[in-house]
N, C-alpha and C positions, 0 to 999 in steps of 0.2 A: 956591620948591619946597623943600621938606623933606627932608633926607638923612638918612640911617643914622647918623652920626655924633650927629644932632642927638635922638636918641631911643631911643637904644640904652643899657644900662645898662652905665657903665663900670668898676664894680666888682664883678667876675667870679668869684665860688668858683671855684678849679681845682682839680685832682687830677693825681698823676704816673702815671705808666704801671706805676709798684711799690704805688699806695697798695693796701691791701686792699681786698676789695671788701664786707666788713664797714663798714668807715668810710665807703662811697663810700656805701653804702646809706642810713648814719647822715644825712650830708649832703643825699641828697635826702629823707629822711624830715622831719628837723627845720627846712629850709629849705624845707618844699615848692617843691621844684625836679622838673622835670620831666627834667632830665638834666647833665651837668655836663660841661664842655672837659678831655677830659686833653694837661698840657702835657709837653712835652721839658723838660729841662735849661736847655735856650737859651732856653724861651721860645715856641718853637713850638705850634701846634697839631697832634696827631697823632691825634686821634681823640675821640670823645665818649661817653660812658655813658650811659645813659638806663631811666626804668622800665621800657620794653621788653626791654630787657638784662637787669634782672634777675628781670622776671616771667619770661621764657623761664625763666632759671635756676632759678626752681622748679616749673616746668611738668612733668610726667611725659614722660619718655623716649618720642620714637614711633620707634619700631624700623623700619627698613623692610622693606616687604613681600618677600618672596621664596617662589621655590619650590625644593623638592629634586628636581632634574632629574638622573637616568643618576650620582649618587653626587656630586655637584654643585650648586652652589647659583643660583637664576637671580633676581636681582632685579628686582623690578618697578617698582622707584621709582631714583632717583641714589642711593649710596649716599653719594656726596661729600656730600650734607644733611645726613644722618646725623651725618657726624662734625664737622660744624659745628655741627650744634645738640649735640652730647655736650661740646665743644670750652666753648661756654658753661656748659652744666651745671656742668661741673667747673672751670669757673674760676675761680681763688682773687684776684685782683688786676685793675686796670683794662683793663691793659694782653690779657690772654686772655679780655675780655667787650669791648671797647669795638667802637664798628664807625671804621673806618681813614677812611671817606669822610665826611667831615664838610662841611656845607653851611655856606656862608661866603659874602659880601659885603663888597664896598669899603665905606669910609666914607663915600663920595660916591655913591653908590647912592642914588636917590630913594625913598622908601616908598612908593609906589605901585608901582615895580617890588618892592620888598621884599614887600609887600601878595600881590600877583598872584603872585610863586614858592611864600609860603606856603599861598595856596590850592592852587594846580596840581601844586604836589610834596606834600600834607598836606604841612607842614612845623611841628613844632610853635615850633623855637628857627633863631635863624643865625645863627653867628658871624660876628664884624666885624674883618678881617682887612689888615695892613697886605702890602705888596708882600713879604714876606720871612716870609708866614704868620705872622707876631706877632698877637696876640688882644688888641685894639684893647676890645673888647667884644661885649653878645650882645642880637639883638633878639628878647623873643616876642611872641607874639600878642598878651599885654596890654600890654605895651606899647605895639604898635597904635592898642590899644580908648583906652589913657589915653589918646594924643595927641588922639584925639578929642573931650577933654574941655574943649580950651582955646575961648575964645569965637571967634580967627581961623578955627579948623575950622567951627564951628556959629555963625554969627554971631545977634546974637537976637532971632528970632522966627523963625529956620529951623534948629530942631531937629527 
């Protein structure tokens, strides 16, 4: 059985929680990367950045909806959204655009269960994390696809 360890890419671009988020942009742009681990100090994983992140960030402001009620204002939507998504808008660094829940897996993780979370969660990337959230590595999807490639996957003449 094949684990996470065994297919996961263990040299990992990281970013800190200060880098700007000009450079963090640079990085996924010129390494076509679909999102990048921001680490602590220690070493830790505390969160990840991703195109998502920063498409939001140039996405137009949706204001929410309200009415003016008796000199008062009544909204129609959470306004707590609101200030989450303005929260990215205006964010200058990794650390006030990253999202804090970062999806992650043991090293001993089979890819078949890796396989199966990245379907059932969309999941595009998942970090590979030791007992003490150290970033061992990260698996994506092509990743997946490569391991597919070797002949014990596909033996031949059952491709």
């Amino acid at each position: 059985m094949t684990v996470a360890a065994e297919i996961m890419t263990k040299t990992v671009v990281t970013v800190t929680p200060d880098t700007p988020l000009r450079q963090v942009a640079d990085l996924l742009a010129t390494n076509r990367f679909g999102g990048v681990p921001v680490l602590a100090p220690d070493g830790t994983v505390v969160g990840m950045v991703t195109e998502e992140d920063l498409v939001t960030r140039a996405a137009q402001v949706h204001l929410p909806r309200h009415l003016d009620f008796l000199g008062g204002i009544v909204y129609l939507e959470n306004p707590q959204s609101f200030a989450a998504e303005a929260e990215k808008i205006l964010a200058l660094t990794a650390r006030e655009i990253m999202d804090n829940t970062v999806a992650s897996v043991s090293p001993d993780t089979p890819v078949e269960t890796v396989a199966t979370r990245m379907l059932a969660e969309d999941l595009r990337r998942l970090v590979v994390l030791d007992t003490e959230r150290h970033l061992l590595g990260i698996i994506t999807r092509a990743d997946i696809v490569r391991m597919q490639t070797t002949p014990e996957t596909f033996p031949e003449g059952h491709a």
